[in-house]
N, C-alpha and C positions, 0 to 999 in steps of 0.2 A: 320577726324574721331578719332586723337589720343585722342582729349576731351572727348569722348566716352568713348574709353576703360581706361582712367584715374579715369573717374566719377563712373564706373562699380566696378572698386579696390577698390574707397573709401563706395561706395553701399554696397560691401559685408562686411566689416569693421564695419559699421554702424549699420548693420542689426545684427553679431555677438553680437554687444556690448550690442544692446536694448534685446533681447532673454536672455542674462547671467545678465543683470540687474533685469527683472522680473522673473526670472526662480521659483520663491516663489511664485507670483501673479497669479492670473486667468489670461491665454495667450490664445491666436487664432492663429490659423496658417491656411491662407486663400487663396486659388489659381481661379482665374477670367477664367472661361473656355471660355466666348466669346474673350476674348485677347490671349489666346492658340490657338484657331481656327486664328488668325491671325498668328502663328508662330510668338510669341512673351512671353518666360519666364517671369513668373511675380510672388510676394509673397506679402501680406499683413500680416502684422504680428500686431495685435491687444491688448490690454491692458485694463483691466476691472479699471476705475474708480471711482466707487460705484455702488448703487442698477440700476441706470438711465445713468450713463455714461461710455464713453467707448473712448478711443485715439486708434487709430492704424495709420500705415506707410506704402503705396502699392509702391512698386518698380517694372517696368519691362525693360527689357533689350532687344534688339535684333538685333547683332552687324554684318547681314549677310544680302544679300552679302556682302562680304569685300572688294570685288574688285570694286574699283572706275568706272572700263572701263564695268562696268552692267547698263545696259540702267534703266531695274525696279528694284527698292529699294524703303524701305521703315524702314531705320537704325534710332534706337532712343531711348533713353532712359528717362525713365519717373520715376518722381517724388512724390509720394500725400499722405502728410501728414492731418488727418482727424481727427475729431470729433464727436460723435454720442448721440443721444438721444434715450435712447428705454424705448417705454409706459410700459412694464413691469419689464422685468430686462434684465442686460447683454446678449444676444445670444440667446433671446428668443422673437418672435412676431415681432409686428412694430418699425421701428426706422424711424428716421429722422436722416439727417450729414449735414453737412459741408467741405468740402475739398478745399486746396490748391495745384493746379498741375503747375508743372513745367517740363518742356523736351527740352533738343536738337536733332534736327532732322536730318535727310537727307534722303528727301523723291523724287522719282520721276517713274512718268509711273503708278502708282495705282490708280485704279478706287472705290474712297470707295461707299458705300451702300449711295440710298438715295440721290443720285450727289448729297454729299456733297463734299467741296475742287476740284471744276472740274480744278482749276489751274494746279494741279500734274500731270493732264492726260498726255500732253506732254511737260513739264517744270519742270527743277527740284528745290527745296526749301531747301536750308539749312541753322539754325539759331536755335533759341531758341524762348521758350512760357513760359506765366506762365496764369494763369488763378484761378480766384475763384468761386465757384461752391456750389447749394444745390441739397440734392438725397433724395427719400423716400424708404423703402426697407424694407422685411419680411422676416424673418428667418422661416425655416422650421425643426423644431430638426428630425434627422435621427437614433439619438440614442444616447446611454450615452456619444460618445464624437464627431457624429457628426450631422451636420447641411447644410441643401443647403439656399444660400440667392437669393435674386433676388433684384437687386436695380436698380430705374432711376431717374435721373435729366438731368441740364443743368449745363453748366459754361459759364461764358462771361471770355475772355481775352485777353493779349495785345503779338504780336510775333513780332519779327523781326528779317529777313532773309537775305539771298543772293539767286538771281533769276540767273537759269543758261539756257540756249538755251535748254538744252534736257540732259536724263539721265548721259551722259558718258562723257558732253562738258568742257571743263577746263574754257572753255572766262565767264566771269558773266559778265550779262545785267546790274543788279543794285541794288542798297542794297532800302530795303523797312521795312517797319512797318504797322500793321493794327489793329486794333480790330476788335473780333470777337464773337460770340457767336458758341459754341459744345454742345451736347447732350452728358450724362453719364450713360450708360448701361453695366451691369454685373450679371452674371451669377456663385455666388461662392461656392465652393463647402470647409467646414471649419471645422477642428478639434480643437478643444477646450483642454485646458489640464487647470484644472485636468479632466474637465469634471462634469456631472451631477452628484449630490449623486445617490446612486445604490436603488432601493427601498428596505425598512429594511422590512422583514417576523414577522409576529403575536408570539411572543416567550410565549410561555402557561408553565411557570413552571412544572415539574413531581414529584412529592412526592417520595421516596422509599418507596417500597410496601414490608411489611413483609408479604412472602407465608407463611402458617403454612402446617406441612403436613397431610393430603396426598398434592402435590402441586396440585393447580386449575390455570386455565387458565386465566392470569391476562389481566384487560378489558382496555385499551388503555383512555385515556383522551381524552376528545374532544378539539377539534384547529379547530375554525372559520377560515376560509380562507375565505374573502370579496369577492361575484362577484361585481366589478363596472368599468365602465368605462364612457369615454367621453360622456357628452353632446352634443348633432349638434348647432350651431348660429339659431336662428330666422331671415328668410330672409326676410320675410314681405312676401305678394301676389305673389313681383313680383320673391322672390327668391323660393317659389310653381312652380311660371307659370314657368320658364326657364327648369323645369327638362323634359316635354313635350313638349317644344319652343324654340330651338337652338338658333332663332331671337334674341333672350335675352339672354344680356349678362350684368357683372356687368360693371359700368362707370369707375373702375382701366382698363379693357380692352380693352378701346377706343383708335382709332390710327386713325389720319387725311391719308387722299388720295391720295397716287401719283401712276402714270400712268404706275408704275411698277406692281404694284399688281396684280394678278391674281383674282379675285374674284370670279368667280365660281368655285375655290378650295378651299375658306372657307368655313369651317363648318355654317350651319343655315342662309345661307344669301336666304333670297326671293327674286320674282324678279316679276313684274308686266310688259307686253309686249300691244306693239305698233304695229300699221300696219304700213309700210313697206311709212319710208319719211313722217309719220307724229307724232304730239305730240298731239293726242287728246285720253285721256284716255275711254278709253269703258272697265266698269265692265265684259262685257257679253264675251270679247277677249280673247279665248283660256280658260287660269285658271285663270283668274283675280280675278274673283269676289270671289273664297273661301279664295285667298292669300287678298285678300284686309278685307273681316269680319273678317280673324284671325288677322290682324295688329289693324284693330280698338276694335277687341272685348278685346286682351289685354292691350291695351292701356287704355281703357278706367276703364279694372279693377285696373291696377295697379294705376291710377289716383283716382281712390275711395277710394283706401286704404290709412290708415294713417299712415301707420312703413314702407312704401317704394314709392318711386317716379320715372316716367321717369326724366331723365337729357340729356336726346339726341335722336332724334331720325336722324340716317345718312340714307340721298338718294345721291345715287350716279348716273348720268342717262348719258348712253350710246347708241352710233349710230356708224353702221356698217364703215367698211373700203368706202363703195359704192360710187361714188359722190367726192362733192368739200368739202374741209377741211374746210373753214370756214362757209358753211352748215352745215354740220354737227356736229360740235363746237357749234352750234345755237340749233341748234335741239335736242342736246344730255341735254341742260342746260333749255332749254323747258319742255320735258318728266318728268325731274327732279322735276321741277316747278307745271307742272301741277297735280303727286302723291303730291305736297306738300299742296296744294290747295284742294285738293281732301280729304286728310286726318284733314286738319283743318274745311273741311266744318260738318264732322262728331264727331267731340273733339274739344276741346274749347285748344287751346293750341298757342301760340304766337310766331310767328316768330325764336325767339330765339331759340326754344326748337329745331329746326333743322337746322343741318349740311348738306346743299345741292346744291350738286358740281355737273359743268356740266362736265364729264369723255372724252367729245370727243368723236374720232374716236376708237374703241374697239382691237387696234391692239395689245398690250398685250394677249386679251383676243382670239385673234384671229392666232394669233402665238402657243397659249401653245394647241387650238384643234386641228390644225394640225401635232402636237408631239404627238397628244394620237392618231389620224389617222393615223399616219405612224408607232406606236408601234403595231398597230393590222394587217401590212402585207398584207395589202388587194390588189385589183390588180391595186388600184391606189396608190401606195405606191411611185414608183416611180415619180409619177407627184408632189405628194405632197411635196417630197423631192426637187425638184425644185424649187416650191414656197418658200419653206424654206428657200432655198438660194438667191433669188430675195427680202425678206424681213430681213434678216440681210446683205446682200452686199448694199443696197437701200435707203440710209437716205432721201434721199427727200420723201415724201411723195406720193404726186402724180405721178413723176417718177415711186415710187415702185407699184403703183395701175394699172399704164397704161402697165409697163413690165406681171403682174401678169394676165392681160386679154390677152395678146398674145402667152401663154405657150399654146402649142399643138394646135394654131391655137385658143384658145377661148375653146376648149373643157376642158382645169382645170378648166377654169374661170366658164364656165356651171357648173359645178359638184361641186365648191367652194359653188355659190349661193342656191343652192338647198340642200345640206346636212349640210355646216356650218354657213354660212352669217346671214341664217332667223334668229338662235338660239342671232340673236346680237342685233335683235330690239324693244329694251326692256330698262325700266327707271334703269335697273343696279339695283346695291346692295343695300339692304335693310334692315337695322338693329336696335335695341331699346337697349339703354341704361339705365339703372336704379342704383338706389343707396336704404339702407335698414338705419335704424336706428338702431348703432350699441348695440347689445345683450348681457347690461353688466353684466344678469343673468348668464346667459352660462358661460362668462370668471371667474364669483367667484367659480362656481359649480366646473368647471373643475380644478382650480387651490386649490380648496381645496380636491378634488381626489388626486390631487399632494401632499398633507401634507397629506393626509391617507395612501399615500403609502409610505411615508417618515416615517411613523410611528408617525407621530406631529397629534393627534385625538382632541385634547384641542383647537388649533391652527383652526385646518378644523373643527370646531364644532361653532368658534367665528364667523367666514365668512358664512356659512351655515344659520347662523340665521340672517344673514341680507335680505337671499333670502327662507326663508323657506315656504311662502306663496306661492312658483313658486314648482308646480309637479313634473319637471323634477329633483328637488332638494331631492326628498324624500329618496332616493335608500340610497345617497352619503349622508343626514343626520341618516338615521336608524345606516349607520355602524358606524360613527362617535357618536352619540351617545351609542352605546353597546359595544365601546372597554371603552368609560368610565365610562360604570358604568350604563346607565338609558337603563338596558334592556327593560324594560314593555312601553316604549315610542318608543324604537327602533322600537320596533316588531309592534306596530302601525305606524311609518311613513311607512316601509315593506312591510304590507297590502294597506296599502293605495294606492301608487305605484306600487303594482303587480294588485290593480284592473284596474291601467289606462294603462297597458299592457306590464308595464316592464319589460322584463326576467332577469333582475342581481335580481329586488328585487326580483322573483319567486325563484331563487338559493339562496337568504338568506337565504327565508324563509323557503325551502326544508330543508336544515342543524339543521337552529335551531331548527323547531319545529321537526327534528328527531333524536336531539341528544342523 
């Protein structure tokens, strides 16, 4: 571990020198809050390049436990020096990067998210990685000097370790090397220095006013103050239909399926249900048939439309704990199959456009109702708590199914099937993916709002008129035009605008025509 705390000395060093070399330059100062939830200190310190680029250096550290004789660790320090592309400018909107990560480890007994690295669980790994990586990621500005980001990729890379018996064992099994491929996700919360210009005020010159006497009550100047703000994006049909359709979601929000998930604790997922050990779909079963016309009736709009498209639609199809594990394995990948069939006999749509997994036996899903049964205190609280423990002490499967039917003689078991188990026979999660044609009226409108309140009207008056045919554009041209000068065309975009219902231009136009 003393390579640690040696590479830590030269870390802060390093970081010192890059901060007092740019101290003149546009700087970021950036902290990763999903790497903090791991109990691991970390800084990115970032450098504006020009309009479109950008370098920065993420370091984190976390040199604890210290004591070797600690069965769980997770000691390491990391590396990543990076590159970034952003579609608009520095610290602002989408980017794209690049990174290079590098770490010495010493890892062992951590369970990460996602069994990924299930090696660690009881073996410990110490050595070194380097890996190369791309990430796509969106800033969100917070204010004149902050910003939240959100970034993901992947990296592939090459490690090599020393493998030991278990957390706290001195004897090493063997030196090793592998490649590998990691996922990169981050969550950053970033201040910027110097920060955004401040928006400049309409400055209206005042005359000196010679009172003569008797003195009269002298009449103040008029000063426009602009109402404008933001434009929304055009989502297309399908970004309408999502605000009444939880189902719909954009395709940045798509995540593949593991048997961790919870799925009836996500927002908008539908679910289409089975009788009991079979996969034959009937409309008329329970609420089928209204959850099946609303999947085809959107589906089918957003397919008609031409500024937005489905790009996914995921089934995920599940079967109860009940039964033999590779039945229901069968069974669950059936129900799946047969909404898939179902919904292609009604849209023209091709194998491809869906994601559809067969989820198995629902015991995630069956584990976390039992937690919401036993928060409610009821008088089977105590039994339920039982089962609780029968299915985290219980890895085999079927063991844990056969203990679960002898609790209280079969009487949990009765009471499992009849208030939780039915809620499980069912094709699972159900959701629609879509994507819109991106709105590059909106981004000139809004970013020329940005140069009217900068006090640049010249500037927001040149961009304006490349979109001045688009309505939402008329507000943020009227004011643009009447700080320079073409009041009498102002005052007609204004009107124009306040009849398609916009209230900034109704507050123009309140001002002017009662100055």
């Amino acid at each position: 571990m003393n390579r640690i705390v040696v590479k830590h000395n030269l870390l802060i060093i390093l970081l010192l020198l890059l901060v007092s070399k740019v101290a003149a330059q546009n700087v970021s100062l950036s902290n990763n809050l999903l790497y903090d939830v791991w109990l691991t200190p970390n800084l990115t310190v970032g450098i504006s390049a020009g309009q479109h680029w950008s370098v920065a250096l993420t370091a984190g550290y976390r040199p604890w436990p210290t004591s070797d004789e600690t069965s769980r660790k997770w000691r390491h320090l990391l590396l990543s020096p990076e590159l970034r592309y952003w579609t608009d400018s520095v610290s602002v909107r989408h980017f794209f990067g690049a990174n290079v990560i590098y770490s010495h480890f010493n890892v062992a007994g951590i369970r990460f998210p996602f069994g990924l690295y299930p090696d660690v669980r009881n073996e410990r790994r110490q050595g070194d990685l380097v890996a190369l990586g791309a990430f796509y990621g969106y800033s969100l500005p917070l204010g004149r000097h902050w910003n939240l980001e959100a970034l993901i990729g992947a990296a592939v890379g090459y490690a090599k370790y020393d493998r030991y018996a278990c957390g706290q064992c001195g004897s090493k099994i063997s030196d090793e090397s592998k490649i590998f491929l990691m996922p990169q996700a981050a969550i950053n919360i970033v201040y910027n220095i110097p920060g955004r210009p401040r928006k400049q005020p309409v400055v209206v010159p005042v005359e000196p006013v010679v009172v003569p006497e008797p003195v009269v009550e002298e009449t103040k100047p008029f000063v426009f103050v602009p109402a404008i703000h933001a434009v929304p994006d055009f989502t297309g049909r399908a970004g309408q239909l999502q605000r009444d359709n939880p189902v719909l979601a954009h395709v940045s929000q798509y995540k593949p399926y593991d048997r961790t998930r919870i799925l009836r604790k996500e927002k908008g997922a539908l679910y289409v249900h089975f009788d009991q050990g079979k996969s034959v779909l009937h409309a008329d079963y329970r609420d089928n048939a209204p959850t099946l016309e609303r999947i085809v009736d959107i589906t089918r709009q957003i397919m008609a439309d031409t500024t937005s498209s489905v790009k996914k639609i995921q089934i995920i199809g599940l079967a109860s704990i009940e039964g033999g594990i590779a039945a229901n394995e069968q069974l669950a990948k059936n129900r799946a199959l047969a909404l898939q069939r179902y919904l292609q006999q009604q849209v023209v749509a091709s194998d491809t456009l869906f994601d559809t997994i067969g989820g198995g036996e629902a015991w995630a899903e069956f584990r976390d109702q039992l937690v919401d049964e036993v928060a409610t205190e009821s008088q089977h609280t105590v039994a339920l708590q039982q089962a609780l423990a029968v299915i985290d002490g219980e890895n085999d499967l079927d063991q844990r199914e056969r203990k679960l039917r002898q609790l209280d003689k079969g009487r949990t078991w009765q009471y499992l099937k009849e208030n939780i188990l039915k809620d499980q026979r069912n094709s699972g999660y159900i959701r629609i993916y879509y994507d819109y044609v991106p709105d590059t009226a909106a981004k000139t409108i809004n970013r020329a709002s940005e140069l009217i309140a900068q006090g640049k009207y010249a500037e927001a008056l040149t961009l304006l008129n490349s979109v001045r045919s688009d309505e939402r554009a008329q507000n943020a041209l009227g004011v643009a035009l009447w700080q320079t000068g073409q009041q009498q065309e102002a005052l007609r975009c204004f009107r124009r605008a306040a009849q398609q219902g916009n209230a900034d231009a109704r507050e123009n136009l309140r001002q002017l025509e009662n100055r």
